[in-house]
N, C-alpha and C positions, 0 to 999 in steps of 0.2 A: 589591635587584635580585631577578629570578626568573630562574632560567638553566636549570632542569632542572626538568622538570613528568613525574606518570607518569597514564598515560590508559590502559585496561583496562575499561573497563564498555562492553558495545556501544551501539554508534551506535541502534539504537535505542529503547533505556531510555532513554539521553541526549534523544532526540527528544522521548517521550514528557513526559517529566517539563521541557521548555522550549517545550513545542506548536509542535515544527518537524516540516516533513517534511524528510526522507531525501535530501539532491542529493549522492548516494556513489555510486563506484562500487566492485568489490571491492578497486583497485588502489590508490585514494587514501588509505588509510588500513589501518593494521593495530595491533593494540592494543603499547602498550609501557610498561614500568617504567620505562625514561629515556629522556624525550624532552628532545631538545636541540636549540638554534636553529639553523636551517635544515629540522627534519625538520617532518614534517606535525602540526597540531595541529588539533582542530575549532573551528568556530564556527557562530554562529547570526546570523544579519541578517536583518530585516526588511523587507520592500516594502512600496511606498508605499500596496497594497492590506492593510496588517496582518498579511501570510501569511509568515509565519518558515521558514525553509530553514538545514538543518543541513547544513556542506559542509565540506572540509578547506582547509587554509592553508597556505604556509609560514609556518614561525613566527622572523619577521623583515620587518618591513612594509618592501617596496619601495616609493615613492610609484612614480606614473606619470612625473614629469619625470627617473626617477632615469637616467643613464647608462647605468649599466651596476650589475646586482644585486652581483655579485662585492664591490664597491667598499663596501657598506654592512656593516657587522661588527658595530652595537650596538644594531641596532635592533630588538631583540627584547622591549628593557621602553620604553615612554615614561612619564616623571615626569609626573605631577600637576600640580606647578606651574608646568610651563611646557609640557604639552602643545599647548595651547589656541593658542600661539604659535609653537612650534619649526616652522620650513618643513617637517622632514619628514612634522609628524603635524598641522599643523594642519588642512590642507585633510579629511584623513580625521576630525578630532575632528569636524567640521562635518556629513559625509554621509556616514562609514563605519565610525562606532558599530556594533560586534560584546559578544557575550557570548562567554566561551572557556570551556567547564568544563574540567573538569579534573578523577581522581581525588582526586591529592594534589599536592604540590612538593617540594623539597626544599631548604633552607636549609643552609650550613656557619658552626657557629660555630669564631670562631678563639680559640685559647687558646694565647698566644706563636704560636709558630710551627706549630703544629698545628691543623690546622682538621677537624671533626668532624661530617659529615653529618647533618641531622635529618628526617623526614618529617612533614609537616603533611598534617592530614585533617581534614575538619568534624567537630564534635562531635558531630553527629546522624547521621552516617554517609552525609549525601548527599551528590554531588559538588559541590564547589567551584565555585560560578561567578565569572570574572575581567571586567574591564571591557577591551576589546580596542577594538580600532582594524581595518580592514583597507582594503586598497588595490589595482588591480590595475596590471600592467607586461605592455608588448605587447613580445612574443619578435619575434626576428628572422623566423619564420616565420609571424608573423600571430596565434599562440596567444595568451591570456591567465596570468600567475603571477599567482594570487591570494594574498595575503599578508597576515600580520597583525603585531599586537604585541600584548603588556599592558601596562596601567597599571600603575605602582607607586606608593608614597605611606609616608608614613613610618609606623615601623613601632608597632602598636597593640600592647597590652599581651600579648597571646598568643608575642608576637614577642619576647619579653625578655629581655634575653642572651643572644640566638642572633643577633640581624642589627638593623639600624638602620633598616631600610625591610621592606614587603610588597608584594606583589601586593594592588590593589583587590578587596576580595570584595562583590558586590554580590549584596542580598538578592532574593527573590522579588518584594517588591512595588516594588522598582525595575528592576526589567527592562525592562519596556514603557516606563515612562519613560527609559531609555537607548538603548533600539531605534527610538524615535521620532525619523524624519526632521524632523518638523514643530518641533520643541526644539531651538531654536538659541542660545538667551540663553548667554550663557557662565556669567554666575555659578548660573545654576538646573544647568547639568549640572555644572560644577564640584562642587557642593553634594553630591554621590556618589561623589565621589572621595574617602572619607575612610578612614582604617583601620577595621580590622574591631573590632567590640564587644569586652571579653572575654569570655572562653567558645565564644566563634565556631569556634575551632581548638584541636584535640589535638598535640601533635608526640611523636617519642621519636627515639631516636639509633639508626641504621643502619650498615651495614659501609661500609666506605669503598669497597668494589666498584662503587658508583654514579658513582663521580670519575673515572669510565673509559667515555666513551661507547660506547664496542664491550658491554660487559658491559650484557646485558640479562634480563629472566626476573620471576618474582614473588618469586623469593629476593631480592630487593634492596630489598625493602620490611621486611621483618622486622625486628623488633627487636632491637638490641645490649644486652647487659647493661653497662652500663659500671661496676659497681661492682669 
């Protein structure tokens, strides 16, 4: 699973380097070292005219038939293998394909009963891009919540004895093909749903200060010495 993301590059370096424009305001978003499901996350979607638009989420995909948002509590990753199906994400696998970057995540490996924060970061130092989902739910007062998830998928060799699954990271030269409405086959988008290469990802062990969503700041990223 992916439960904690930290996102700190501004919205628009992010823009630049996924050729979106800007649908922010200054309210929707603010950078943070732990973000956590329900607070805002970015994404990027594409229109049917190829023009990508970078805008904020909540990060917990509401479908549109959902009740009531309250009621939904784990829909902040959708698996891989049964996204294509599951009622809450299939309609969105279909027409509401998003890219999520992201600085880093963060992972806890458990050892016994102690579980041990780790941050993962691309090896090349650029931001992570995840494969997302998003969905919008009409408020009682006519507004739209726009919301997302990420995929996850089991977990690739970077991931090794820290957790059993990752977040999808998908590359630059599948982006347009994940953004594209017109790619409906399931086994062809399937087909990018896979764990990340290795060497894709750096990780190291962090303070356990991040296991507190109230605790926020760039100190939460540093590294622990654990020896």
């Amino acid at each position: 699973m992916c439960g904690r993301i930290a996102l700190y590059s501004e919205p628009d370096r992010i823009a630049r380097i996924l050729d979106a424009q800007l649908a922010l305001d200054g309210s929707d978003w603010q950078p943070s070292w732990n973000v956590a499901p329900t607070d805002a996350v970015l994404g990027v979607s594409e229109h049917s005219d190829g023009t990508r638009f970078l805008r904020a989420y909540r990060w917990g995909l509401v479908p549109i038939w959902a009740k009531e948002p309250a009621a939904l509590k784990t829909t902040f990753n959708a698996r891989a293998e049964s996204v294509a199906t599951k009622s809450t994400f299939s309609a969105a696998f279909q027409r509401g394909r998003i890219l999520v970057p992201v600085d880093a995540f963060y992972e806890w490996k458990s050892e016994g009963k102690v579980k041990t924060p780790n941050l993962f970061t691309r090896a090349d130092g650029q931001p992570i891009v995840f494969a997302g989902l998003r969905d919008r739910w009409k408020c009682a007062d006519g507004s739209f919540m726009h919301s997302a998830t990420i995929i996850t998928t089991g977990a690739g060799p970077d991931m090794d004895g820290i957790h059993t699954r990752m977040p999808v990271v998908l590359e630059p030269d599948t982006w347009e093909h994940w953004l594209d409405s017109a790619v409906v086959d399931r086994d062809e988008l399937e087909s990018v749903l896979r764990p990340a290469p290795a060497g894709t990802l750096v990780h190291h062990e962090v303070g356990r200060g991040v296991g507190n969503v109230r605790n926020d700041g760039p100190e939460l990223i540093g590294a622990v010495n654990s020896l």
